[in-house]
C-alpha positions in Angstrom: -17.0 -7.8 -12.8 -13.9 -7.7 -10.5 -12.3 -4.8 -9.3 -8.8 -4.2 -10.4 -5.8 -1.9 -9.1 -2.3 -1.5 -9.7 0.8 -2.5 -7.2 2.6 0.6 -6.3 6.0 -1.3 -6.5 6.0 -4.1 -9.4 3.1 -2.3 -11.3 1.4 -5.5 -11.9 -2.9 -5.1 -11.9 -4.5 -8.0 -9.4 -7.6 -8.0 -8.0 -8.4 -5.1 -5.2 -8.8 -8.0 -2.4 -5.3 -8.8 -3.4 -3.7 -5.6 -2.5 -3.7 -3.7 0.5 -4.3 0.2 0.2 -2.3 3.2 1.9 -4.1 5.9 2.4 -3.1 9.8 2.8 -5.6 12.0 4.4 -4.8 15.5 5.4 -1.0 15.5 5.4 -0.7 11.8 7.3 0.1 8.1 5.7 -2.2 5.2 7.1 -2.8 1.4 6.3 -6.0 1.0 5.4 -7.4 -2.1 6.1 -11.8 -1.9 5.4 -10.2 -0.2 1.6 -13.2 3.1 2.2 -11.0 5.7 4.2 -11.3 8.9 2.9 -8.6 10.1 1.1 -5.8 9.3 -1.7 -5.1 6.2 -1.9 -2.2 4.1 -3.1 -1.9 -0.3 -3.3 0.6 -2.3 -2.9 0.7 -6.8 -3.4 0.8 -8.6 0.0 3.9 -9.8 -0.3 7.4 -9.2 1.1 9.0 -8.1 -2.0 6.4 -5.6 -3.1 7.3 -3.9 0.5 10.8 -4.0 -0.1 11.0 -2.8 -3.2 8.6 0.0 -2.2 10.6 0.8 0.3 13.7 1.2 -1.5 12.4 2.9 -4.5 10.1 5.5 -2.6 7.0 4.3 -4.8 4.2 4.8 -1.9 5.7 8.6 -1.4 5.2 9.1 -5.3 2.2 8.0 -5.3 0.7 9.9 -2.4 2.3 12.8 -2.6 3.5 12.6 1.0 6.2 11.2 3.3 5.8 7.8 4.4 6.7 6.4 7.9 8.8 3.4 8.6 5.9 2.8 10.7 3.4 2.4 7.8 6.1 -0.8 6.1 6.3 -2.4 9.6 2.7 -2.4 9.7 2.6 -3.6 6.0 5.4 -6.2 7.1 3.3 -7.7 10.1 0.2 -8.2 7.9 2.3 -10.0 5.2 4.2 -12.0 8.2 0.4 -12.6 9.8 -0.8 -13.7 7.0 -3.8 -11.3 6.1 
């Protein structure tokens, strides 16, 4: 049995190793890379259009309840650009 969540951004459902989750934990937005922070957790596709579009239409804030920093796509930008 797979584990399934849903994009964020183009609301698609892929596989959890597809996706990489952004967590918010006490107030604060983080990439989570190991997938088991603590905290509410949001996923977005590895790819460069999921970001965007994120980005744009505020999804990861809906999602999380929280402000998200430009910080948090750069990061999600350099693991897309990396590769991982």
């Amino acid at each position: 049995m797979t584990v399934t969540r849903m994009c964020a951004a183009c609301r698609e459902v892929k596989e959890k190793t597809l996706l990489v989750r952004i967590v918010r934990y006490k107030g604060d937005a983080s990439v989570d890379l190991t997938g088991k922070a603590c905290g509410r957790g949001a996923y977005i596709c590895k790819n460069g259009e999921c970001i965007k579009k994120a980005r744009k239409s505020r999804a990861l804030e809906r999602s999380l309840s929280c402000g998200v920093d430009a910080r948090i796509y750069e990061k999600l930008e350099e693991l897309v650009a990396n590769g991982e």
